[in-house]
N, C-alpha and C positions, 0 to 999 in steps of 0.2 A: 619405237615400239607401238604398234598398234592395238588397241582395247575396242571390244565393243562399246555402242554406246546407243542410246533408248529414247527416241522421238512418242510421247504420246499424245493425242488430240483428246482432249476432253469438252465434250460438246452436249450442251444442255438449249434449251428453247431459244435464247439468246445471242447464245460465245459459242466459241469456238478456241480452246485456249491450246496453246501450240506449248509444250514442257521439252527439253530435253534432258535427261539423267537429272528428273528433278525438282529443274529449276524452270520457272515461269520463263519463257521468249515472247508472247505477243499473246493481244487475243484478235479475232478472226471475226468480220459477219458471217463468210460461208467455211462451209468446210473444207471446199475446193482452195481457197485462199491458203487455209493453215497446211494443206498437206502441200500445194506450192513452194511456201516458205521453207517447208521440211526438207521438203526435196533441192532448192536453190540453197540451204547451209548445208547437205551432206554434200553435195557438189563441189560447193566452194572445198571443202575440208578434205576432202578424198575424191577426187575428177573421176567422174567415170559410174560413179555412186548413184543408186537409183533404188526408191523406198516401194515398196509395197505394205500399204498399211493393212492390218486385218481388223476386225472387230474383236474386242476382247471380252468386252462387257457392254449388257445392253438391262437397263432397265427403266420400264416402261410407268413405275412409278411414281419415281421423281425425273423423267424424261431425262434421262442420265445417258449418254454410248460416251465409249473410250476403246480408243483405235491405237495399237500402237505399230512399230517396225523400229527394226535394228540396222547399224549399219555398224563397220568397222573403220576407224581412223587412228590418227594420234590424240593427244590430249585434246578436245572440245568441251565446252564449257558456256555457256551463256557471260562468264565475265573476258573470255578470249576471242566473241564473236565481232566482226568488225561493225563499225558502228552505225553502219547505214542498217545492218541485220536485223538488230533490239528496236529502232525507234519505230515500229511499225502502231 
């Protein structure tokens, strides 16, 4: 059975933190790196998979943007991910 499931980048002056459905996966120096990452676990998890991130939120006074995209798999998880994924 396949569920949607919810990559968001959270990116402040610093990081770049890669979440899915949640849960912290990594953090990032560019942004290009975390939407990489995004796109190489929806890949792994459902072949064929390809993220389009959009802006969701942007705020310019605590230099806050958060970018999310959807894809559809089976169960994925940050504790299911294999372990070369999370040690980033």
């Amino acid at each position: 059975m396949t569920t949607s499931h919810y990559f968001l980048i959270e990116s402040d002056r610093v990081r770049h933190d890669l979440v899915l459905d949640g849960d912290l996966i990594a953090s990032f120096h560019t942004l290009e790196a975390a939407e990489a990452e995004a796109n190489r676990i929806a890949y792994r998890t459902a072949p064929g998979a390809t993220l389009q991130f959009g802006l969701d939120l942007k705020s310019t006074l605590n230099d806050l943007e958060i970018r999310g995209a959807t894809f559809e798999a089976g169960n994925v998880s940050a504790d299911v991910l294999p372990r070369d994924t999370v040690s980033k």
